[in-house]
C-alpha positions as CSV (number, residue, x, y, z in Angstrom):
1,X,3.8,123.9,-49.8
2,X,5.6,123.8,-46.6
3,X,5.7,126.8,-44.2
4,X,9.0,126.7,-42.1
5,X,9.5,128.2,-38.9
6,X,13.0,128.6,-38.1
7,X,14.8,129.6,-34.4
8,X,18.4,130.3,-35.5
9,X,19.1,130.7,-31.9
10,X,18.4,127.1,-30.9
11,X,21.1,124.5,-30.2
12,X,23.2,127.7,-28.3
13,X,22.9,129.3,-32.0
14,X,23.5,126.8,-34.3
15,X,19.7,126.5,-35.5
16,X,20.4,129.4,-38.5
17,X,23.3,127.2,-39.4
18,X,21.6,124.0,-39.4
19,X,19.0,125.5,-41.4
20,X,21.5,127.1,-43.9
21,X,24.0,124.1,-44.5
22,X,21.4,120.8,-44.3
23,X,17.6,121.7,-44.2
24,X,17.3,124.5,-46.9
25,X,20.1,122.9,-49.1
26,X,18.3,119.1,-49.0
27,X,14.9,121.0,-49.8
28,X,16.5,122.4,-52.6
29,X,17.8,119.4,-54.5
30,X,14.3,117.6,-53.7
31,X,12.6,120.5,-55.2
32,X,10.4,120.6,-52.7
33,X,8.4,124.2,-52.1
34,X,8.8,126.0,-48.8
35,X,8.2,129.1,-46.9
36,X,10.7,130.0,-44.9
37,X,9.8,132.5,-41.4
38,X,12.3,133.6,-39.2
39,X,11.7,133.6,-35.3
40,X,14.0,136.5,-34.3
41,X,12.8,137.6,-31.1
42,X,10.1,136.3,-28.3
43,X,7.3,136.7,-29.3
44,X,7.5,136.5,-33.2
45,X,6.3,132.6,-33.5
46,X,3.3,132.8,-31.6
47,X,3.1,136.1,-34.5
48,X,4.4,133.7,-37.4
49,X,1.8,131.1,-37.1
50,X,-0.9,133.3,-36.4
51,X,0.0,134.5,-39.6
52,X,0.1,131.4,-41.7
53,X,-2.9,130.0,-40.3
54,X,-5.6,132.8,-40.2
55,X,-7.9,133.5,-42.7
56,X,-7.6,129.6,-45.0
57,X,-9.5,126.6,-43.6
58,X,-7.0,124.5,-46.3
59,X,-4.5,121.7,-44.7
60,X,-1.2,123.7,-43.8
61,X,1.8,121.7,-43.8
62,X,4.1,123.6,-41.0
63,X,7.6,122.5,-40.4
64,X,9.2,123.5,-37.0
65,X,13.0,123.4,-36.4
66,X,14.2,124.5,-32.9
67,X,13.4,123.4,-28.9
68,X,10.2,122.4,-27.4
69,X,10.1,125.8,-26.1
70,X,9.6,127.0,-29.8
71,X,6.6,124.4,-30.6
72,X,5.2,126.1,-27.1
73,X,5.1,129.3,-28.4
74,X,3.8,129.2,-31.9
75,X,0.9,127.1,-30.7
76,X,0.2,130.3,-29.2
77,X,-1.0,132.0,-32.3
78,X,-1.8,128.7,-34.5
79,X,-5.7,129.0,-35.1
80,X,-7.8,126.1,-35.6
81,X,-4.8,123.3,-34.9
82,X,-6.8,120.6,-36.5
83,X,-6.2,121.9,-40.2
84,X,-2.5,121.7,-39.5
85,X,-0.2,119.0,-39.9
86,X,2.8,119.7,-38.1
87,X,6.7,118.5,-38.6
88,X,9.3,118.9,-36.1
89,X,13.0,119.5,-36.5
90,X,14.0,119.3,-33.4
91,X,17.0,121.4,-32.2
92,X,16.4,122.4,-28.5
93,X,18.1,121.4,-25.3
94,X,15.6,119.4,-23.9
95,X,13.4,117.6,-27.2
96,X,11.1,115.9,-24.9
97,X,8.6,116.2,-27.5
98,X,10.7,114.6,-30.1
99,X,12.1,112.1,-27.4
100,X,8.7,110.6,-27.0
101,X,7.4,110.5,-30.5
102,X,11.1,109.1,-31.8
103,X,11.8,112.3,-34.1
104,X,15.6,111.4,-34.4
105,X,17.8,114.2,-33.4
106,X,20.0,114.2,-36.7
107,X,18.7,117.1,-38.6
108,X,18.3,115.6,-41.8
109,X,17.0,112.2,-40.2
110,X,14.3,114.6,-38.9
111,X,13.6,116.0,-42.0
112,X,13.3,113.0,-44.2
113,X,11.2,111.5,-41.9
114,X,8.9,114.5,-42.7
115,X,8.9,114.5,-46.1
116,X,9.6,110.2,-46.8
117,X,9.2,107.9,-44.1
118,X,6.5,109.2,-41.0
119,X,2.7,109.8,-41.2
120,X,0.4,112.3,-39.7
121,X,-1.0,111.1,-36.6
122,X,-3.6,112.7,-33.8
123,X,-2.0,114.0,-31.2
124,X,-3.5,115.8,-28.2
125,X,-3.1,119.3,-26.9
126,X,-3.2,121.2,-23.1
127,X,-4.5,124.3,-22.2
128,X,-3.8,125.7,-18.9
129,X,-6.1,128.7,-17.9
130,X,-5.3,131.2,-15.5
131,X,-7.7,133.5,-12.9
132,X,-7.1,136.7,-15.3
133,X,-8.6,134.7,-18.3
134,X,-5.2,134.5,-20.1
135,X,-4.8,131.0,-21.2
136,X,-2.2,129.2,-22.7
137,X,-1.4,125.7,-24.7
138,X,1.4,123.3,-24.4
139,X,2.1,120.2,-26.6
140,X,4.0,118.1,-23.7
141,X,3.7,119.3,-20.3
142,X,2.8,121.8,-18.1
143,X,3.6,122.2,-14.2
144,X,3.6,124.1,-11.3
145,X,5.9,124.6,-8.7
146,X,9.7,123.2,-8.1
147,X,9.5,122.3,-12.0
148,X,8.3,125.6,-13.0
149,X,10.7,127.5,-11.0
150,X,13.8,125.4,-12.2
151,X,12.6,126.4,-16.2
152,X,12.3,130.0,-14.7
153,X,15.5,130.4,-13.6
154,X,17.3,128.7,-16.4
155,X,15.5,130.9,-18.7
156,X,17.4,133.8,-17.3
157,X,20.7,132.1,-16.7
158,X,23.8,133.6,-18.2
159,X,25.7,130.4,-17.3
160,X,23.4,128.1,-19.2
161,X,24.0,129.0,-23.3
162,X,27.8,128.9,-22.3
163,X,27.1,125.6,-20.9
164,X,25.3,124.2,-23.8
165,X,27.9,125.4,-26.1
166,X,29.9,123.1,-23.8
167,X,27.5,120.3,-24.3
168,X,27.3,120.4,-20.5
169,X,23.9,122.1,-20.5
170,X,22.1,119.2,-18.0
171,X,24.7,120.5,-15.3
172,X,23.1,123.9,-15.2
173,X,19.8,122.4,-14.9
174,X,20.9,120.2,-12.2
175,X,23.0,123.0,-10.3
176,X,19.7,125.2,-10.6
177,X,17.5,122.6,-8.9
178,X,19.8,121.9,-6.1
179,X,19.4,125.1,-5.5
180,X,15.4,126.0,-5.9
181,X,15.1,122.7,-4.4
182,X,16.8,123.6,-0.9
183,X,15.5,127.4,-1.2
184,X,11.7,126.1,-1.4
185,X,9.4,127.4,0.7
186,X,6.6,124.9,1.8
187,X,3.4,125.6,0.2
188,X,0.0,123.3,0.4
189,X,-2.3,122.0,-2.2
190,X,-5.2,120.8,-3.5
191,X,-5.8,119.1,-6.4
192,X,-9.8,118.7,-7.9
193,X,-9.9,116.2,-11.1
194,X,-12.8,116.2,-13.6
195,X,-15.0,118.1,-10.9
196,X,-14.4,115.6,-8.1
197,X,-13.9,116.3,-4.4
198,X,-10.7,118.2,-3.7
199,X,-7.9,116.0,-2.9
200,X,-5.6,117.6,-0.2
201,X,-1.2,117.2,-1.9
202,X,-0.2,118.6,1.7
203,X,3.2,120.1,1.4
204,X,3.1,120.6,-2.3
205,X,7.2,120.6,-4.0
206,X,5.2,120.4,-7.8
207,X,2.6,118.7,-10.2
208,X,3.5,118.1,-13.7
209,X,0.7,117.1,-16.2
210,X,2.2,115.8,-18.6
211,X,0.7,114.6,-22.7
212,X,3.7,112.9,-23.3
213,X,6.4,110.8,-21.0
214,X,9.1,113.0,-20.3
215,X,9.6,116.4,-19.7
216,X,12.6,118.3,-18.0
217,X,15.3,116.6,-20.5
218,X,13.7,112.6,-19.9
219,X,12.8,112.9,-16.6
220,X,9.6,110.1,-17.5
221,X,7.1,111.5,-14.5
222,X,4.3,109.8,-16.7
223,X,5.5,106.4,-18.1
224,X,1.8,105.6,-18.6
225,X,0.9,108.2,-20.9
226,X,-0.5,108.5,-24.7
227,X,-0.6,111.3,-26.8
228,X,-4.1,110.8,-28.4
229,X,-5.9,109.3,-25.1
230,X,-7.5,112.8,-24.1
231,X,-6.4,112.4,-20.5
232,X,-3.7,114.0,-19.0
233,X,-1.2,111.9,-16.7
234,X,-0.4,113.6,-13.3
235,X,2.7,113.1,-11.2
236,X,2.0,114.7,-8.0
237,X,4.8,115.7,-5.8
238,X,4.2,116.1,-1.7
239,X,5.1,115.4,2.0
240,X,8.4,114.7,1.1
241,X,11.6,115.9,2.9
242,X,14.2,117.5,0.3
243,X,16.9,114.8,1.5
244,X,14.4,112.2,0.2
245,X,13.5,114.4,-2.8
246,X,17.3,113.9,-3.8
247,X,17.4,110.0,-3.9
248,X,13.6,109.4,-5.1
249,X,13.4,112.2,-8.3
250,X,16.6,110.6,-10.6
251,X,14.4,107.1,-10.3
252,X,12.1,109.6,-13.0
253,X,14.4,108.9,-15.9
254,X,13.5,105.1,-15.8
255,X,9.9,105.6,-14.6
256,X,10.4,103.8,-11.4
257,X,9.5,107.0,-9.2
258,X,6.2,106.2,-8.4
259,X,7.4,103.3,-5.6
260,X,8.0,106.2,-2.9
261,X,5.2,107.2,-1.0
262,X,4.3,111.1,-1.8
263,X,4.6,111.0,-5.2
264,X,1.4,110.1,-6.7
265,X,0.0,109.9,-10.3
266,X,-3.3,110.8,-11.6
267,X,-4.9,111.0,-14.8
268,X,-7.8,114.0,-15.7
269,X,-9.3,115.3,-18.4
270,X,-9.7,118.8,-16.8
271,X,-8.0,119.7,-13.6
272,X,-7.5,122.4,-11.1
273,X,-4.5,123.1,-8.7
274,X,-4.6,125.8,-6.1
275,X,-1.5,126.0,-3.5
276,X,-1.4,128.6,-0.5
277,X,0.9,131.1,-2.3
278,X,1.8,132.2,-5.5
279,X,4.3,129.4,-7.4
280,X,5.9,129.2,-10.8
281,X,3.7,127.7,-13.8
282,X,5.4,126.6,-17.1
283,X,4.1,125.3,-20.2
284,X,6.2,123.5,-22.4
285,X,9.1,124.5,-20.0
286,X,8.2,128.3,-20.9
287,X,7.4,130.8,-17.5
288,X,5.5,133.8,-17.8
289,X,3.8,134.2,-14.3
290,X,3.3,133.0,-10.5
291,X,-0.2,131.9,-9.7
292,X,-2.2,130.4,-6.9
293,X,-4.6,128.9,-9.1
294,X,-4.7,127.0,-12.4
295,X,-7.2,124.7,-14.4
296,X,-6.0,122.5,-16.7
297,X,-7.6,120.5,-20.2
298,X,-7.0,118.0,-22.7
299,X,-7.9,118.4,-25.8
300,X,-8.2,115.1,-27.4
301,X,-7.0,115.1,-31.6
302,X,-6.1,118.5,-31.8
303,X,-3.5,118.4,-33.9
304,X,-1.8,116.1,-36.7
305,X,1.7,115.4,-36.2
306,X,4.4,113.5,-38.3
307,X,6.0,110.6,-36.8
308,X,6.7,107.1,-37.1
């Protein structure tokens, strides 16, 4: 038995119909059983999985079509991640997490790799911890700062789903950074890895620790990094002027950023990041708060995903 979760509102609203004209009808002709849940509102994954996984400590097969935004929040309420093997159909605007496991982005490709061709695998999780003890997971990356306020704006943009309908949804992104990127205000940093002696970023713009490669659409801040290592790669951002900024960040979507002085990687198990005033944290590229403090952790194997 699979147990679906569905975003109809992913891909600009085209996730119901992708569900409705390819998914559904190809599980139907393999007569293959399914739940189906529908995620109608924020909040209702993190609800949805809560649901399915609570109270069995069987295998759950749990199928996933939408963005990475929607694998963010229902590993939220997923209990005990290591009974699950999860499938992902991916239908966001970003799909880093299907980018760096090679989920295809056709739809059906995606689902008969599920079902046919790919095979569970370990992969790791993060959990970013906060001062006022709420904690959160992510399955590719989490970050705080110029990163993190980007996502936050975007989240609220009126221009972006227009713009995705368009296919032109990478130009809202970009015309959003240009602009948190110039309106920034200088904030320092310190960065303590695996209980270490602090190491001082200076004029912090953002640090992304990332599971996976990419994050941001293929930006590849960690062209180093595995899944199921338990570590978590680091791509520290500082003492940089925004001019520079503008010529050294597009080198992320080969990898070749690390060449320019003041942007540094890492790699940690557990981490902490404190900066001189409140900045944007995301997960996943989801925002729910400021903070001036946050502790990060791998958790190595904590979940079973399909791929190939």
């Amino acid at each position: 038995m699979y147990h679906i979760l569905i975003n109809p509102t992913s891909r600009s609203g085209r996730g119901l119909r992708i569900w409705k004209k390819q998914i559904e009808p190809a599980l139907r002709r393999e007569n293959i059983p399914y739940r189906s849940y529908y995620s109608k509102k924020a909040g209702d994954a993190a609800l949805i999985a809560e649901k399915i996984t609570a109270g069995t400590q069987d295998p759950i097969s749990f199928i996933i079509l939408g963005g990475d935004g929607t694998v963010n929040e229902a590993l939220q309420g997923m209990k005990n991640t290591s009974r699950i093997v999860l499938g992902y159909i991916p239908t966001g605007s970003s799909n880093d997490l299907a980018r760096d496991l090679n989920i295809p982005a056709n739809p059906l490709d995606a689902l008969d790799l599920i079902l046919h061709i790919g095979t569970p695998r370990p992969m790791d999780l993060g959990t970013i911890s906060y001062p006022d003890g709420i904690s959160r997971r992510f399955a590719v990356s989490c970050g705080i700062g110029f990163d993190a306020a980007v996502c936050e704006e975007a989240m609220h943009s009126s221009l972006k789903n227009m713009m995705n309908k368009l296919g032109l949804g990478k130009l809202t992104y970009l015309g959003i950074a240009l602009k948190q990127l110039f309106a920034a205000k200088a904030a320092s940093g310190t960065l303590t890895i695996d209980g270490g002696a602090p190491i001082n970023i200076g004029n912090m713009l953002f640090t992304a620790c990332m599971l996976h490669r990419f994050e941001g659409g293929g930006f590849q801040f960690a062209p180093d990094a595995k899944d199921n290592d338990g570590l978590l790669n680091l791509c520290v951002v500082g003492d940089l002027s925004k001019l520079f900024v503008l010529f050294a960040l597009p080198t992320a979507f080969k990898g070749s950023h690390y060449k320019f002085k003041g942007i540094t990687p890492y790699t940690a198990g557990n981490l902490t990041i404190e900066s001189s005033r409140p900045l944007w944290v995301h997960t996943d590229g989801e925002v729910t708060q400021r903070s001036r403090r946050i502790c990060v952790s791998c958790e190595k194997s904590a979940i079973q995903i399909i791929s190939l």
